[in-house]
Legacy VTK file of the C-alpha trace (Angstrom):
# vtk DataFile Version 3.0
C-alpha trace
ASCII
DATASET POLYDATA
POINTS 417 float
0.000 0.000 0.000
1.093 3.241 -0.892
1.613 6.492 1.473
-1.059 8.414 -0.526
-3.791 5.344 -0.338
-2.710 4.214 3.471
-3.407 7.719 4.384
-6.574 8.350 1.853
-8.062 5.000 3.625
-7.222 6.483 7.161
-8.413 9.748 7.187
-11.631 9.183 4.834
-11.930 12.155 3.588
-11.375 14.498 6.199
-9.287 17.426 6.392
-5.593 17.868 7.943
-4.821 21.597 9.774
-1.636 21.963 10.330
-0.219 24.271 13.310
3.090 25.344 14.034
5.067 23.989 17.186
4.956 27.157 19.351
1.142 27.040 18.630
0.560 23.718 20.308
2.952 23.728 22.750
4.752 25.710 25.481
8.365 25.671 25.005
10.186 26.081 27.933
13.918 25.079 28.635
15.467 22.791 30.902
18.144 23.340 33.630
20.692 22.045 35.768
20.406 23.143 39.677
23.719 24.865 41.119
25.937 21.321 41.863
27.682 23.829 44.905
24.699 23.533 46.886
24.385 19.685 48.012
20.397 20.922 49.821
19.600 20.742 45.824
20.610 17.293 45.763
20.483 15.403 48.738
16.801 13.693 49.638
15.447 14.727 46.404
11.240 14.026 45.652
11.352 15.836 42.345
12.389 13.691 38.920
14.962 15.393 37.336
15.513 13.985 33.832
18.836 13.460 31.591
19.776 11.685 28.422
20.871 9.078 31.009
16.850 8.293 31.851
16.458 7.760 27.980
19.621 5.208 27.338
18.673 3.070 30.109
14.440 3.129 30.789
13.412 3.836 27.014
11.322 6.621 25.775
8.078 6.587 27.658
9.410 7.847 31.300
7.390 7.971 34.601
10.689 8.245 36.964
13.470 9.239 37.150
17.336 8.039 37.654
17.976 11.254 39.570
15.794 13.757 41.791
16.097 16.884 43.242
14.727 18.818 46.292
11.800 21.534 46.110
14.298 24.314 47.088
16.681 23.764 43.482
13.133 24.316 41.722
13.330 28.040 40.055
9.685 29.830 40.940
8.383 26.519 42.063
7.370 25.231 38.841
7.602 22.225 37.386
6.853 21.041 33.979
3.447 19.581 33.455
2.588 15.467 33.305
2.235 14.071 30.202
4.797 16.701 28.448
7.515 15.919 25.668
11.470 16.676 26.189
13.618 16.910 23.424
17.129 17.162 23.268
17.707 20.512 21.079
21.378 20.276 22.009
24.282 17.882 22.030
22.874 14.459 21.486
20.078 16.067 19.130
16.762 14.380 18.419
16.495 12.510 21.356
13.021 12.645 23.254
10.614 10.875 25.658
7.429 11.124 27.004
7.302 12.062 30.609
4.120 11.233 32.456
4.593 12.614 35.928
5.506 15.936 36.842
9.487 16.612 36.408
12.355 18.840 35.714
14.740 18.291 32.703
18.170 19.402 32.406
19.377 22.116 30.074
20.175 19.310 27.168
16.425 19.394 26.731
13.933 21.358 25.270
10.196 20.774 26.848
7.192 20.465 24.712
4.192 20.812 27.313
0.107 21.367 25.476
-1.040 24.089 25.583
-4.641 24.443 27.544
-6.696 24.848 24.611
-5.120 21.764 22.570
-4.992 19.197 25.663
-8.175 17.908 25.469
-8.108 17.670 21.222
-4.946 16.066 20.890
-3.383 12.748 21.963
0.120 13.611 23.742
1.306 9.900 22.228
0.502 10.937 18.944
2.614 13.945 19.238
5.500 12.272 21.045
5.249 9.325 17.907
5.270 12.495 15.494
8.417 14.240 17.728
10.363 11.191 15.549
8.973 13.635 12.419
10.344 16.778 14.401
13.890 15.028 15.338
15.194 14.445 11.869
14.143 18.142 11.052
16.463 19.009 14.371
19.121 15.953 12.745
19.293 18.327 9.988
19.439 21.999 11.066
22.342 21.840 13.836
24.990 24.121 14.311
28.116 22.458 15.472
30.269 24.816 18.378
31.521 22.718 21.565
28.061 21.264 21.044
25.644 21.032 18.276
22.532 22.550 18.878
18.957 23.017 17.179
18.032 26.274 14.831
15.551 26.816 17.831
13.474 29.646 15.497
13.065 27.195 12.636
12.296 24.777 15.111
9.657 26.547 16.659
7.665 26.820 13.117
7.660 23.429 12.237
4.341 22.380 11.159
2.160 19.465 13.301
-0.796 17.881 11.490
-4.167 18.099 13.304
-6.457 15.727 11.348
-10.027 16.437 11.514
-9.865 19.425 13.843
-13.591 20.600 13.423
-14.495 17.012 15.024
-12.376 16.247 18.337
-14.028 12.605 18.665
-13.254 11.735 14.908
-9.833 13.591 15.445
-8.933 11.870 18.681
-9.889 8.508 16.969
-7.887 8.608 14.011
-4.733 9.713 16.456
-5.507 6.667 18.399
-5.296 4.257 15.383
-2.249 5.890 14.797
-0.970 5.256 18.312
-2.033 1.544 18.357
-0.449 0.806 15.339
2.524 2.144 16.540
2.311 0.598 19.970
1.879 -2.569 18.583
5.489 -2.117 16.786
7.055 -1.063 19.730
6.158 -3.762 21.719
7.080 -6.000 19.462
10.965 -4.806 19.116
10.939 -4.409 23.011
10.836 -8.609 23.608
13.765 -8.564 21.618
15.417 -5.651 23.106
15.050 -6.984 26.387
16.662 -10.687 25.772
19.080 -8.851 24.366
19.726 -6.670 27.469
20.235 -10.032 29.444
22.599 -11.133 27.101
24.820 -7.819 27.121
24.655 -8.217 30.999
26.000 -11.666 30.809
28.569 -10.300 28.539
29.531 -7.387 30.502
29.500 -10.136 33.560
31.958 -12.154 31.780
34.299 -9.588 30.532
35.001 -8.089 34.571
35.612 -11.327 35.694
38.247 -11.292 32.896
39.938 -8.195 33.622
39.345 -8.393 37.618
43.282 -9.566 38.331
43.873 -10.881 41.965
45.903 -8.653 43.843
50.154 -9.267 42.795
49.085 -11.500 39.907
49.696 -8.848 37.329
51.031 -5.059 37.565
48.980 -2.268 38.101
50.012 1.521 35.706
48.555 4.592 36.132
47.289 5.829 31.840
50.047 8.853 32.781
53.011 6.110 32.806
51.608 3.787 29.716
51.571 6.133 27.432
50.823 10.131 26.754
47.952 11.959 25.435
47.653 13.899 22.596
44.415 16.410 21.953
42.831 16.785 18.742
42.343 20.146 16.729
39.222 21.833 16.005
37.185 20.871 12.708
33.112 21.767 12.326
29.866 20.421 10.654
31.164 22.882 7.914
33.753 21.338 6.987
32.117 18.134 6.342
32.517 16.355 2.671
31.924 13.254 1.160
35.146 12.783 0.715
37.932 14.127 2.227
40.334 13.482 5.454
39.143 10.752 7.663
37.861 12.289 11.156
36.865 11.156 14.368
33.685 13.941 16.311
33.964 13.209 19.921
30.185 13.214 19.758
30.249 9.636 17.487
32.480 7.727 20.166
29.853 7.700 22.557
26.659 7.624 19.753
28.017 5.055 16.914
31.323 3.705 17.824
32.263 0.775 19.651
35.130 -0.617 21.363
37.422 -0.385 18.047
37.169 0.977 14.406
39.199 0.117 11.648
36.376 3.076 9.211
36.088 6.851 9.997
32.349 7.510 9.920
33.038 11.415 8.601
35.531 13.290 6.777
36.490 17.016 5.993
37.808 19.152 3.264
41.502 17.779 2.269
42.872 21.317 2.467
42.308 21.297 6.715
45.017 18.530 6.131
48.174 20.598 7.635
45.926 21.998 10.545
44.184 18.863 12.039
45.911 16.600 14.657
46.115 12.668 14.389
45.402 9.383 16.104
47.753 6.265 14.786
47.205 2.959 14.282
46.838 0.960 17.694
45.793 4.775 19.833
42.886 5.171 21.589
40.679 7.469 21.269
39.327 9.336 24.521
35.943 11.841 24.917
37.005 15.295 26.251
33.282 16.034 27.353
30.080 14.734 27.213
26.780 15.253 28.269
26.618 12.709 31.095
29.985 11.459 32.900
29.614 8.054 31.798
30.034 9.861 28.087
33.401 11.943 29.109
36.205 9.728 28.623
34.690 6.677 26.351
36.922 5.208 24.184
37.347 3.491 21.030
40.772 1.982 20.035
41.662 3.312 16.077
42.628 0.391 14.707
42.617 1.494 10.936
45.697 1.400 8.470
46.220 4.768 8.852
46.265 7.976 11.107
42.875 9.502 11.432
42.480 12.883 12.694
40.605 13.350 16.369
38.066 16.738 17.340
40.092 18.842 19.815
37.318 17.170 22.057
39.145 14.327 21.946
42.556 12.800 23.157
44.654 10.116 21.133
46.198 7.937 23.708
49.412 6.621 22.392
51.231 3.717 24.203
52.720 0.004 23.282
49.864 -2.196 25.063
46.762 -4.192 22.900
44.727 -1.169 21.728
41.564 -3.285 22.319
42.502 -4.757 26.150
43.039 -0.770 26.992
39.379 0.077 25.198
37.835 -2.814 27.132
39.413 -1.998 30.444
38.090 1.438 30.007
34.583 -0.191 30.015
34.687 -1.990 33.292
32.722 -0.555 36.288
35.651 -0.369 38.044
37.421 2.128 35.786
34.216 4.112 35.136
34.096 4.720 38.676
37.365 6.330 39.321
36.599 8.259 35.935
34.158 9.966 37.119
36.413 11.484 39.857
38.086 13.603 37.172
35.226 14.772 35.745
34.452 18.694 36.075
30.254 18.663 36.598
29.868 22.251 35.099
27.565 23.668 32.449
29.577 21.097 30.038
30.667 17.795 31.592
34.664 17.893 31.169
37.598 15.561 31.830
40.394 16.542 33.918
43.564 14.865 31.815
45.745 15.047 34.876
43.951 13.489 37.357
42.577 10.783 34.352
46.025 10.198 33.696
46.343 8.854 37.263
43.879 5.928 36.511
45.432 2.539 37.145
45.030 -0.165 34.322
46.657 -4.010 34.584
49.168 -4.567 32.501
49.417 -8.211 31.584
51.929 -9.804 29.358
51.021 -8.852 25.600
50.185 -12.553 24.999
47.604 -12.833 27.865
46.418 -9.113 26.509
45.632 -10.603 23.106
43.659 -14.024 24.812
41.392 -11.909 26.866
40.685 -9.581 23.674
40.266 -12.934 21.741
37.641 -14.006 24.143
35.766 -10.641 24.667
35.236 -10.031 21.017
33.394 -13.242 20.664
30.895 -12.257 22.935
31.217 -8.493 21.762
29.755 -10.155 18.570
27.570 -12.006 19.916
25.792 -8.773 21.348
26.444 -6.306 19.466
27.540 -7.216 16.015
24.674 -5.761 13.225
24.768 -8.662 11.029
24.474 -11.355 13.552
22.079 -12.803 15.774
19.905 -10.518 18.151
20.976 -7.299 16.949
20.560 -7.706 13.410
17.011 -8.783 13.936
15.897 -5.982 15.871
17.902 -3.681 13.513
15.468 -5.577 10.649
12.345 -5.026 13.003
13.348 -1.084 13.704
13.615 -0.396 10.051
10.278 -2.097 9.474
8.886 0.002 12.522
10.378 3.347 11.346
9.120 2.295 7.463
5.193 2.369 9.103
6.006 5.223 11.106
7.015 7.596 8.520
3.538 6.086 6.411
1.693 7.171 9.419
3.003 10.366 10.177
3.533 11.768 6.707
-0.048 14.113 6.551
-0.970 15.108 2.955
-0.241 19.063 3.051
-4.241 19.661 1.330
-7.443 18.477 2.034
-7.700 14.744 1.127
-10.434 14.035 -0.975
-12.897 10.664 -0.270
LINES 1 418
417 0 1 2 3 4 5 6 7 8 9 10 11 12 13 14 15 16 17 18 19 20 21 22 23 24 25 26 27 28 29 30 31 32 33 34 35 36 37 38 39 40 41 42 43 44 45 46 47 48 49 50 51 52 53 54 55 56 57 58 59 60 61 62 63 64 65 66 67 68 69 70 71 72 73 74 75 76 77 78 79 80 81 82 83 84 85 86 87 88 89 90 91 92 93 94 95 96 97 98 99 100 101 102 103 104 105 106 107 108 109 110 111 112 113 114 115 116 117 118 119 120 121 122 123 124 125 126 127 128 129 130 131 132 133 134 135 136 137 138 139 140 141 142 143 144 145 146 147 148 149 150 151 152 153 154 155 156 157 158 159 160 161 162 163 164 165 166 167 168 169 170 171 172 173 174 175 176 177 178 179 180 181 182 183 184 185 186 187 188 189 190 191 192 193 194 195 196 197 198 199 200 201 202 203 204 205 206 207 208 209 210 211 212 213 214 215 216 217 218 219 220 221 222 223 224 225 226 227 228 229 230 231 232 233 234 235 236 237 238 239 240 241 242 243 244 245 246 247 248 249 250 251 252 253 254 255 256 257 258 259 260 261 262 263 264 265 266 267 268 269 270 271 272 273 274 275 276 277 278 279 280 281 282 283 284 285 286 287 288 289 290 291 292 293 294 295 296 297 298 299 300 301 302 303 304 305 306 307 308 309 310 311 312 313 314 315 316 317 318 319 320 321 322 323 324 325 326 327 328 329 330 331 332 333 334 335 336 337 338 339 340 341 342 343 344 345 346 347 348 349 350 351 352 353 354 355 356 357 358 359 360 361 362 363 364 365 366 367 368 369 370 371 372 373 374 375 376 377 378 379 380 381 382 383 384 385 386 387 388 389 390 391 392 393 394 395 396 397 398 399 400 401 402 403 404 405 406 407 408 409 410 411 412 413 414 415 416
């Protein structure tokens, strides 16, 4: 079935309106207490939501991993039940529904109805057709220390309204919508969640093998392995289809895993003699992040030949296995003493120095190269697109996103019957 005769069949007849964001919704942004005042954080009642809340509990949000106290809340107010976020900066496009009342943090922007629409439209119609709205935001960034949203073309976009003289026919066709789209999501989140158990029995597997009893191997702080060398500055401009091979800090924690032999982006070849450059067998460190887990994740450049690094980033250069370093920097253990070198300001940073500090084991290359033997077989296993698990939800998400798009794409005229 076509778009046009899905859609003709749907609506029967009836008209679309179509109103611009700041007409339907309040836009209001989100914000992040002052971390110098521990009253805003300690014995918190009030959900306070990240891009953390999204990554781990999914998209439809009634708590959250963090809360604050009633005195960090500015005026008093919080943001309405049964209200959008979406982020509008850094990792863009990402949204939820939040069905409580809750604070976001500054990452997000927060869609809540506006009186006179909340009883005419269905808020899980308009968080399905935020999907719509976040590959308009994918698409008009500007890229600074962080890429954020065009927020005045952004604030026009157009959201369909179908049937708005009739609320009960209007509600009912948005309600189709929604169960079709339900229906979908369920579906992918069975397999999502077996393969949740499976990552945890991976992740299970690979501390035991890098948990070394105490003397049995030798313990180096990063600083005394190897050195660090930051990357140079290169923007969203500068992108080309072809070009020097680059590495955006914002893709090691979004799209790349624990090695890469492929660049995912490149820039204009003239930039050549003012970028800096990760070798073969460095690893490549996050400067900042929006979350601490983000700052300082790694992924070991294993390509055949130097790739240049955002000035975001740090190329860590030493002699051990590339991949045993990127796996070691994945263990609990090593995220935890991380995060004591992170700088919890506007922009999540990493301290170099006191990262530098962080102890690794340092096995014999040999027994370096068995553990990384035995890791990437389950690394497959999980998360390997073209095997098992993963490739089968990837198949089921781009059947999902293939109805979505049929469902959400609202002729721009009044469909005749």
């Amino acid at each position: 079935m076509n778009n046009a005769g899905f859609m003709e069949k749907l609506l029967d007849g009836v008209e679309v309106e179509w109103k611009a964001v700041s007409e339907v919704f309040y836009l209001k942004n989100g914000y992040t207490p002052s971390t110098l005042k521990k009253e805003f954080w300690e014995e918190g009642t009030i959900p306070w939501f990240r891009m953390d809340d999204i990554r781990q509990n999914g998209q439809i949000l009634n708590d959250s991993l963090q809360k604050i106290s009633e005195g960090a809340v500015k005026g008093g107010k919080l943001f309405s039940a049964n209200s959008i976020i979406i982020a509008t900066s850094a990792t863009i496009g990402e949204h939820a529904l939040i069905t409580v009342p809750y604070l976001a943090n500054q990452r997000f922007t927060n869609l809540s109805l506006k009186d006179n629409h909340v009883k005419t439209l269905d808020i899980k119609f308009l968080f399905y057709y935020c999907f719509v709205l976040a590959d308009w935001c994918k698409k008009n960034t500007t890229m600074s220390s962080f890429a954020s949203v065009d927020m005045g073309g952004f604030k026009k976009l157009q959201i369909p309204i179908p049937c708005p003289e009739n609320t009960e026919k209007s509600l009912e066709i948005q309600g189709k919508i929604v169960q079709i789209l339900d229906n979908f999501t369920e579906l992918t989140a069975e397999l999502t969640a077996e393969l949740t158990a499976r990552k945890k029995q991976y992740n299970y597997y690979r501390d035991q093998l890098l948990s070394f009893e105490e003397g049995e191997v030798e313990w180096k702080p990063l600083g005394e392995i190897g050195e660090f060398i930051r990357g140079k500055r290169f923007t969203k401009a500068d992108y080309v289809d072809e070009g020097i091979s680059v590495i955006h800090y914002g893709e090691i924690y979004t799209r790349y895993g624990v090695s890469t032999t492929h660049a995912l982006s490149q820039v204009r070849a003239e930039m050549a003699t003012t970028l800096r450059y990760a070798e073969p067998g460095d690893v490549v460190i996050t400067d900042v992040g929006e979350t601490v887990d983000d700052v300082g994740k790694a992924v070991a450049w294993l390509g055949n030949g130097k790739v240049a690094i955002h000035d975001h980033c740090y190329a860590f250069r030493h002699s051990m296995n590339p991949k045993f370093v990127s796996y070691c920097m994945q263990t609990p253990r090593f995220i935890a003493e991380k995060a004591k070198y992170v700088a919890r300001t506007k922009v999540n940073t990493l301290l170099i120095k006191g990262f530098s500090k962080i102890c690794i084991p340092v096995p014999p290359l040999a027994e370096q190269a068995r553990i990384v033997a035995i890791l990437d077989k389950f690394d497959t296993l999980t998360n390997s697109i073209t095997e098992g698990l993963p490739r089968e939800i990837a198949l089921r998400q781009q059947q999902y996103a293939y109805y979505r798009d049929l469902l959400l794409r609202f002729p721009k005229t009044k469909v005749e019957a």
